[in-house]
FIVEX-687981 format. One record per residue (C-alpha): residue in one letter; x, y, z. Coordinates in steps of 0.5 Angstrom, whole numbers, plus 500, padded with zeros to 3 digits. Layout:
+----+-----+-----+-----+
: aa :  c1 :  c2 :  c3 :
+----+-----+-----+-----+
:  A :   X :   Y :   Z :
...
+----+-----+-----+-----+
This chain:
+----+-----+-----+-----+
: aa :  c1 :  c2 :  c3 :
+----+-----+-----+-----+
:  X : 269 : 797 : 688 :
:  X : 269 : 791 : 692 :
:  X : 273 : 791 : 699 :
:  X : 272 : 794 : 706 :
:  X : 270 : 801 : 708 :
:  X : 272 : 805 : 714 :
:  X : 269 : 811 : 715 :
:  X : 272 : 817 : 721 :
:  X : 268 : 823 : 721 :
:  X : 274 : 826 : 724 :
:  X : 281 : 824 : 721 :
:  X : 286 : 829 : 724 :
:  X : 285 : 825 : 731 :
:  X : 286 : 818 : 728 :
:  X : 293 : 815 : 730 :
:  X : 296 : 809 : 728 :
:  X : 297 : 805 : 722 :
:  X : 292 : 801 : 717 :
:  X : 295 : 795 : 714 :
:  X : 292 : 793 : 707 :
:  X : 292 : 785 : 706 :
:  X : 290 : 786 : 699 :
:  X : 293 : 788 : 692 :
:  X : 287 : 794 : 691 :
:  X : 291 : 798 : 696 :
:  X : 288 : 805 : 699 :
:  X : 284 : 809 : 697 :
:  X : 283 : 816 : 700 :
:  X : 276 : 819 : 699 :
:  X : 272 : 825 : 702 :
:  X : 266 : 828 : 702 :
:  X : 258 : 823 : 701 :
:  X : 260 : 822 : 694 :
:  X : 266 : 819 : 697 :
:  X : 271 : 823 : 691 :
:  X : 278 : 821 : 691 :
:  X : 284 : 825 : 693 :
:  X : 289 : 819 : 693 :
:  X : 290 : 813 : 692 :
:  X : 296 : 808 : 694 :
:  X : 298 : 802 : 691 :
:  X : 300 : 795 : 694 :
:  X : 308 : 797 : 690 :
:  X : 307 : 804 : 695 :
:  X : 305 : 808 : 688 :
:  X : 302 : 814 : 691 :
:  X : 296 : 818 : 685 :
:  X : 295 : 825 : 688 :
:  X : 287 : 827 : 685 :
:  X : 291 : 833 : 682 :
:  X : 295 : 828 : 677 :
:  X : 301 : 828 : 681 :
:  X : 304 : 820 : 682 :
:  X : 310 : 819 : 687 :
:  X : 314 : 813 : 686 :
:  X : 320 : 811 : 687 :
:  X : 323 : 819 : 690 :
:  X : 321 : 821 : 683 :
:  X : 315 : 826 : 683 :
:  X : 310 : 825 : 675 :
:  X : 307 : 832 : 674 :
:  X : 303 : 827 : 669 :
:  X : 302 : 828 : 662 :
:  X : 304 : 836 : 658 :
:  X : 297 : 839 : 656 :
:  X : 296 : 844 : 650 :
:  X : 295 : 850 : 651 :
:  X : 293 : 855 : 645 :
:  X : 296 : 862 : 646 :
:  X : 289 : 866 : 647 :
:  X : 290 : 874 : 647 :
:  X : 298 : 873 : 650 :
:  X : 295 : 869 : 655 :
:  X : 294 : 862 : 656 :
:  X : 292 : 858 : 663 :
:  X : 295 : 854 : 667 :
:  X : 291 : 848 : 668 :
:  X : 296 : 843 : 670 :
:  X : 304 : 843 : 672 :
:  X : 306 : 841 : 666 :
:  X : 303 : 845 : 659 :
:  X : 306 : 845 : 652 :
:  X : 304 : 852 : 649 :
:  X : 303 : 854 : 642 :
:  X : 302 : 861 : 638 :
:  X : 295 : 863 : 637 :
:  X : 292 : 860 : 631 :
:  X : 298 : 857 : 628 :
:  X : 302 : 864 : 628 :
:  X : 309 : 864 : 626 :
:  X : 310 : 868 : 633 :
:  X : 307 : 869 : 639 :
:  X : 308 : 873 : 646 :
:  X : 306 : 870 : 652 :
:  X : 305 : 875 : 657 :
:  X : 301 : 873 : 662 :
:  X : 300 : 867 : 666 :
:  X : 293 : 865 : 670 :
:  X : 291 : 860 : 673 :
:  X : 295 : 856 : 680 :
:  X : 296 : 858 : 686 :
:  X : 301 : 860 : 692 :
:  X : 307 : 855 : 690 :
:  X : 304 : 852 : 684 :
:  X : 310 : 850 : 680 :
:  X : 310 : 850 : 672 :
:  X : 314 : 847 : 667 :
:  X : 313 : 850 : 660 :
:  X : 315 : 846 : 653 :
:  X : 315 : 849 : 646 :
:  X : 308 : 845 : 643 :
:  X : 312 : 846 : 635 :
:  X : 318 : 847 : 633 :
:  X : 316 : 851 : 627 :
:  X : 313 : 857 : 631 :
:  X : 316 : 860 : 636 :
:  X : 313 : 862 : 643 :
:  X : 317 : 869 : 646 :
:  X : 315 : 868 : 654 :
:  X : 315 : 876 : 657 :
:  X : 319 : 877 : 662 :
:  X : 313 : 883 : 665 :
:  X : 306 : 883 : 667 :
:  X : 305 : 877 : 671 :
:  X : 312 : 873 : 670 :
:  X : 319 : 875 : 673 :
:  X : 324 : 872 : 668 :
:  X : 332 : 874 : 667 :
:  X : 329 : 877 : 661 :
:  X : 325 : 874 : 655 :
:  X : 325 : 867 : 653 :
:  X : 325 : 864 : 646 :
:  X : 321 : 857 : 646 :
:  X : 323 : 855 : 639 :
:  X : 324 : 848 : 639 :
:  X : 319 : 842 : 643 :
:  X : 327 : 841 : 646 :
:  X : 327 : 848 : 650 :
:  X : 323 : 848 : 657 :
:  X : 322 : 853 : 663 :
:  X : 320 : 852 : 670 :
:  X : 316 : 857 : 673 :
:  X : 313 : 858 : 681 :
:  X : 308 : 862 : 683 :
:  X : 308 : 867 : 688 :
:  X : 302 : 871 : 690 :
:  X : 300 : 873 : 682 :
:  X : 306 : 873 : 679 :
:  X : 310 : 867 : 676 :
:  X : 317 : 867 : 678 :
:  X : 323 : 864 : 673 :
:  X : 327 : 858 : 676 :
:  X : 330 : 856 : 671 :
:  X : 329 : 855 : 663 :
:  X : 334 : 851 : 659 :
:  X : 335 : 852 : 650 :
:  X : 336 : 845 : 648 :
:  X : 335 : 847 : 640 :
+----+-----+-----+-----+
């Protein structure tokens, strides 16, 4: 893009401010390819290059991915994933989650309400027991700890 460009070989002994007169906003870029990892507008929206936004107090996990239950499993590849059964099948489990790290949260939806996603309790995911996803209302969260997910909450909204 158009604009001045301000390079630090070592941010972490950079202090003060940056004023930005335009409306393009900041954008905070690493490496010699200049690939970004956030970027602030002129309204103080903060885009993070994981596809989180933080604006106004709230936070925005971005848009929820299809996933396809493959062999029990499905990996996570972003916080916020709609799940559907292998193959179209009536009924699925989902044992095991891959993918996040440490402290990753999770939100799972139902992708149809026709076919039903039993989330185990076991393998990798320590939840109050198994959970039904049986309607594209119904959600549970999850946050990763080492290499299991941990339930924080599910909600049946059927």
């Amino acid at each position: 893009g158009t604009g001045a460009y301000l390079q630090l070989s070592d941010a972490t002994a950079v202090r003060g401010s940056i004023n930005c007169t335009t409306s393009d906003g900041l954008v905070f870029s690493t490496g010699s390819s200049f690939t970004q990892q956030l970027a602030i507008d002129s309204t103080g929206l903060a885009t993070f290059s994981g596809g989180i936004t933080v604006s106004g107090g709230f936070t925005n996990f971005g848009s929820f991915v299809n996933q396809d239950i493959s062999g029990g499993a499905i990996t996570a590849t972003s916080s916020t994933h709609k799940v559907d059964t292998q193959g179209g099948a009536g009924t699925d489990d989902l044992d095991t989650i891959n993918g996040g790290t440490d402290g990753s949260l999770l939100i799972l939806m139902a992708n149809n309400s026709a076919r039903t996603v039993v989330v185990k309790d076991g393998t990798n995911l320590r939840l109050a027991g198994d959970f039904s996803l049986d309607d594209v209302e119904d959600t549970i969260t999850l946050i990763k700890q080492g290499s299991t997910w941990k339930e924080v909450s599910r909600s049946n909204n059927a």
